[in-house]
N, C-alpha and C positions, 0 to 999 in steps of 0.2 A: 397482567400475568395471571396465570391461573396455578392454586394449588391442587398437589394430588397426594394425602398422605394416608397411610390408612388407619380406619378408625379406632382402632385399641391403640396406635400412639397418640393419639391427638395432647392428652394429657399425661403422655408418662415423660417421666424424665426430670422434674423441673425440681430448681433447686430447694425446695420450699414443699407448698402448696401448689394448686393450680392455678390460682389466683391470691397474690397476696395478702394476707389477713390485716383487716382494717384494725389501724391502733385505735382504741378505748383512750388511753390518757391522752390529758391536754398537754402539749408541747409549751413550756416555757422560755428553750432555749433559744438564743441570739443564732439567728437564721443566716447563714451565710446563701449563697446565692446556688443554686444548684443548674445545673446545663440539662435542657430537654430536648431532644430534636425528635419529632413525629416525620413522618413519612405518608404522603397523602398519593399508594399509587396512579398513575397514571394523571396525574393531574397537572394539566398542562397550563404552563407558564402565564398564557393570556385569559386563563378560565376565571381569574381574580376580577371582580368587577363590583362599586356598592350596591347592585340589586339583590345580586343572589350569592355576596359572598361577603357580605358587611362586615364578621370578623376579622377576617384574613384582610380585607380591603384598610380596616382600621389597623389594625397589629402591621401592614408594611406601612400606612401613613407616621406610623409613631416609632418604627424602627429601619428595616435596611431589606432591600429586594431586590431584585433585576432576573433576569431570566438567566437560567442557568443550562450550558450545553450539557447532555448526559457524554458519558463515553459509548467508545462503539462496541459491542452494536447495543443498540437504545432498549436493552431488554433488561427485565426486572432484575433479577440474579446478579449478573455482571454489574449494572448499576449500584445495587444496594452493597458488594462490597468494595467496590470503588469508592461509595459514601464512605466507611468507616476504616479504610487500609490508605487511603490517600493514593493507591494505584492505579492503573489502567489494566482493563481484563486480561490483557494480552501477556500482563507483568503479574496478576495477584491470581490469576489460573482458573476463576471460573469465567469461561468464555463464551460462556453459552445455557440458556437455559437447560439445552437439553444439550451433552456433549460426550465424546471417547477421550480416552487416554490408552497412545500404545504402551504404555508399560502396565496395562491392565486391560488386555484383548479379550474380548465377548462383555466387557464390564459397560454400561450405562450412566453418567451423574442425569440425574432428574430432579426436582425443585423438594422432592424427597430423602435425596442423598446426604447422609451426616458422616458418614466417614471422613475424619480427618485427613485423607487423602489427598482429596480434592481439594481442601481447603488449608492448609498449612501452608502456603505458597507466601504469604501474606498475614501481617500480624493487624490482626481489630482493633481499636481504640479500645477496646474494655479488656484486652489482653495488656494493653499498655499502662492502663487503669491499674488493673491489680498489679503488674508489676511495682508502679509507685506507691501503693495502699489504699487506691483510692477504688469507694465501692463503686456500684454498676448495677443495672439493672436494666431487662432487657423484655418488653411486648412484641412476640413474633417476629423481632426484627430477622431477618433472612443469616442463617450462617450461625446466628446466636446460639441455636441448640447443638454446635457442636463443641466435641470437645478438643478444643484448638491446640494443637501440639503434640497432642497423642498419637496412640498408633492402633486404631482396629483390632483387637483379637478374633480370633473365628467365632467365636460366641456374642451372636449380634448386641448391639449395643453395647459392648465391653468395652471402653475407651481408658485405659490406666495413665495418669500422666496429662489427660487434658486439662486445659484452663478454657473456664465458659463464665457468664457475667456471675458476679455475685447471686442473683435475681434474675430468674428466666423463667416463660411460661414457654412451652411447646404451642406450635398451630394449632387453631383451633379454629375454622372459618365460621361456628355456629355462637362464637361469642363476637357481640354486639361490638360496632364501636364505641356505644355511650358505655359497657362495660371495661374495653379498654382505657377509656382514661379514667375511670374510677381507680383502677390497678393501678396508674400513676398515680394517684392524689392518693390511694392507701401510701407507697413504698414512699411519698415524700413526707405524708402524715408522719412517721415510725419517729422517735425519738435521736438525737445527733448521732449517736454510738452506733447508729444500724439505717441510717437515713442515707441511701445514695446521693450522691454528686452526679453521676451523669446515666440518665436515662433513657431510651429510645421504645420510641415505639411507632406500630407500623398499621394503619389502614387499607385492605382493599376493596371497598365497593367502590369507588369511583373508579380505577380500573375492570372492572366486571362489568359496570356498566355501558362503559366505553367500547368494550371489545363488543356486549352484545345489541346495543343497539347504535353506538356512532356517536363521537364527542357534540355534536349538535341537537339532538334527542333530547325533546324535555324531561324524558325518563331519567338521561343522564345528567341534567342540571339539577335536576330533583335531588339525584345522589350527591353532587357539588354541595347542593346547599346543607346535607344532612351532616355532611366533613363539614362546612365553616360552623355550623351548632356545635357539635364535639368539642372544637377548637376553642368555642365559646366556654362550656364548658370548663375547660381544663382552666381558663385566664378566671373565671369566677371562681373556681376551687381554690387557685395560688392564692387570690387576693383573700379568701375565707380563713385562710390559713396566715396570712402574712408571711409566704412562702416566695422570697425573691428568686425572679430565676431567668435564666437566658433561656428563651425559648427559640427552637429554631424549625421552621417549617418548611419540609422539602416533597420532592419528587423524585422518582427513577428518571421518569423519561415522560414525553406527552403523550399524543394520539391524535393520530391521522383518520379520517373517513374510510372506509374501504367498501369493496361493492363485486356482486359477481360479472359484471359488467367488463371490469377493471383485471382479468386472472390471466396471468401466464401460465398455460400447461405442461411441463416438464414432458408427459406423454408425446408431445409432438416435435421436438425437439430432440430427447437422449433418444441414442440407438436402444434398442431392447439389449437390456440384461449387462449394459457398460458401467452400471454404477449403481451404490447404495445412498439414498437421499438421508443425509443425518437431520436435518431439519428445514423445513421450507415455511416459506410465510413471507412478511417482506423480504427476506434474505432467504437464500435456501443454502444449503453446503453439501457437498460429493463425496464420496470414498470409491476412487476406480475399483474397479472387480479387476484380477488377476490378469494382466495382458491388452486391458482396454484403456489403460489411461489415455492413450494417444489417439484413438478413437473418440475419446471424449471430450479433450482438450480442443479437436476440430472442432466436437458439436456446440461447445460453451463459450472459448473465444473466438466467436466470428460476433459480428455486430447482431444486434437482436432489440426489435421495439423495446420500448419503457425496462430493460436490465438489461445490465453490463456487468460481465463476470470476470475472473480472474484466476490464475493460479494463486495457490497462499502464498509463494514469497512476492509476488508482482500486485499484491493491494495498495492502491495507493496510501500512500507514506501517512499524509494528513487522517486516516483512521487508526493507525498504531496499533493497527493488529495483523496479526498473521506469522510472527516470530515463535509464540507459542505452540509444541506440538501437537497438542487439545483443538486448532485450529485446522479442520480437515483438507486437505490435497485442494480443494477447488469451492470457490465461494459467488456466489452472485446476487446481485441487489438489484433490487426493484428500485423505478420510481416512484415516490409518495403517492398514497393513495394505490397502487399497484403491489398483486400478491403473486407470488412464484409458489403453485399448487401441482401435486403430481397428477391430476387429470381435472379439465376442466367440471365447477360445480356439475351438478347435478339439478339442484334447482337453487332461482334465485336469494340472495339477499344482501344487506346492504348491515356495515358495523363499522369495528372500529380497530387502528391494529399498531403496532408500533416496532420497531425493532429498523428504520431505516436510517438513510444517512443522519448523524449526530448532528450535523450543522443545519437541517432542513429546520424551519419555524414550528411547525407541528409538532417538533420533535422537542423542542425549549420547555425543560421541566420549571417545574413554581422553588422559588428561594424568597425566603422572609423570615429575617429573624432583628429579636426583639428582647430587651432587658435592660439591667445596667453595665454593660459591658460595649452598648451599642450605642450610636448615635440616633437623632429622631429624623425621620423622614427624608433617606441617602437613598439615591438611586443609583444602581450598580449597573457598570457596562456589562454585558454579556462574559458570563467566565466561565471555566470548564469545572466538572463537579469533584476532581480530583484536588480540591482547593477546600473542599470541605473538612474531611479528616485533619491535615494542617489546622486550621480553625478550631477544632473539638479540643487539639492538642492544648494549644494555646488558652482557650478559655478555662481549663482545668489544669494548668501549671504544670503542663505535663512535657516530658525532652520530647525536644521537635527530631522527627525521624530520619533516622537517616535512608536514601536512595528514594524519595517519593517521587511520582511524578507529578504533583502540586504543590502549593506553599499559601501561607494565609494574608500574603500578599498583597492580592484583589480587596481586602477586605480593611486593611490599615487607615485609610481616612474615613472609615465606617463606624470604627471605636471609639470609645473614648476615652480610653488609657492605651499607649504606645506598653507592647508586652515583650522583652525579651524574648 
């Protein structure tokens, strides 16, 4: 996924500083175990290997992994609160990276949008956190910088009433990720009285690199191995500290190859002037124009090479999406490796893209977590990511939620304490 935020907020907002101020004094206190879960986008489930990923390779040999299915559709956004609400997009309302809402007609959400609006649908693990007292802190995780539960004033940024992590930095795509996990080893550094319990934090150059040159690219292995150093990193930092902790290491979603080769043109297809494209790529999505929906409906469900479309109440069942009405009139999906583009390239090239069926293998994000909470060297059948949040709940003693669409489940002969 790609961010777009603009430059005078990059840093405003954060609860704190822009970056956590490293503590000076030496920690004496009796360390209780703190929860981390990093976010390594786009990093697909099979890219784990000992040549070029030794960390990661070692941290699931000594703790717990398996591939884990994103929900649909396999896009950053929707994924990353799916990770921390235990929902599926279709249920926690952002559906889409880029999406409408008719109760706010001419309005946009984009990977930019912080009004609670969009996002109160659904309560975060660090809203659930402070509920019980427990602190939080939060690196770029997606949704973190807002203020969850509030309500918008007209005077931008005005959010009265929201709840956001203890600990938050706003995006920043020009800080590193060897900076990012400094910012964790400062906020675990800090003394008991002011040391969060559970921390998230979010990388993407592996996805950036993915999308621009194609998960098979040395360029993009390059960027894999600079994420398992990081990783490295953060495991040398705890152990410097004598800092026990469940660390957990995840994905949104993978990455397929893509290619100009490989494009459906929407131009050759919709009648002129029957529809507005809300977003196309592996998936595209329709909003009829005034008097054409039936028109359109011809053009989109008839059979058509490598995509098969839909109306939103007729998506099949097994994606669990299209109840939500954020979810536009008409959706259609590509086959893997296959893009749905409003007019054929222009000139060639060849990358990398994600957002298709949940279930495809390319699509299988990285799960790997590690600590004293876990067992050594469990290999996990394939389970959906809405089982994560459940998990965060449990390892920080936190009420298990009500109405999720996962539970920690999957993960019970993986521990090594049975947890209420």
């Amino acid at each position: 996924m790609r961010f777009a935020i603009p430059a005078l907020l990059l840093l405003a907002g954060c609860a704190a500083t822009s970056l956590p101020p490293t503590a000076v004094m030496e920690r004496a206190e009796v360390r209780e175990p703190v929860t981390i879960m990093i976010s390594i986008d786009g990093f697909r489930a099979d890219y784990v290997n000992p040549r070029d990923t030794p960390v990661l390779a070692r941290l699931a040999a000594e703790g717990v992994s398996g591939p884990m299915r994103p929900s649909f559709p396999s896009k950053t956004f929707p994924n990353h609160w799916t990770l921390v609400t235990g929902l599926r997009p279709d249920q926690h309302g952002i559906v889409a990276n880029n999406m409408e809402d008719p109760e706010r007609p001419g309005e946009r959400f984009t990977m930019a949008s912080d009004d609670p609006f969009w996002w109160n649908a659904a309560e975060p693990v660090w809203v659930t956190a402070h509920r019980a007292g427990v602190r939080s802190a939060t690196m770029f995780w997606p949704g973190s910088n807002v203020g969850w539960g509030g309500k918008r004033q007209q005077a931008a940024h005005i959010v009265p009433g929201g709840i956001r992590p203890d600990d938050w930095v706003q995006f920043n795509q020009a800080i590193s990720n060897r900076q990012r996990i400094e910012a964790l080893l400062d906020w675990v550094r800090r003394p008991v009285e002011n040391q969060p319990r559970l921390l998230l934090s979010y990388m993407d150059s592996v996805d950036w690199s993915g999308h621009h040159y194609g998960p098979s690219d040395p360029r993009t292995t390059e960027t894999i191995r600079e994420a398992d150093a990081r990783i490295g990193d953060l495991l040398r930092g705890l152990e410097a500290l004598k800092q026990p902790a469940n660390v957990l290491v995840v994905a949104d979603h993978g990455m397929a190859a893509t290619s100009s080769e490989r494009v459906i043109a929407l131009d050759s297809i919709l009648p002129d002037g029957s529809a507005r494209i809300v977003e196309s790529g592996p998936y595209a999505s329709f909003q009829p124009l005034a008097g054409r929906e039936q028109e359109l409906a011809e053009a989109l469900l008839q059979p058509h090479p490598h995509m098969q479309c839909w109306r939103r109440k007729a998506i099949p069942a097994r994606f669990a999406y299209g109840r939500n009405p954020r979810v536009p009139p008409f959706l259609c999906l590509a086959q893997v490796g296959w893009l749905i583009l409003p007019t054929a390239p222009a000139a060639p090239f060849t990358g990398g893209n994600h957002g298709y069926d949940n279930a495809a293998p390319d699509m299988a994000a990285l799960f790997i977590a590690s600590g004293p909470a876990f067992r050594h060297g469990v290999k996990l059948d394939p389970f959906d990511n809405v089982d994560v949040a459940p998990l965060l709940r449990k390892l920080l003693d936190l009420p298990d939620g009500t109405g999720l669409d996962g539970d920690a489940s999957p993960f019970d002969a993986a521990m090594t304490t049975k947890q209420d």
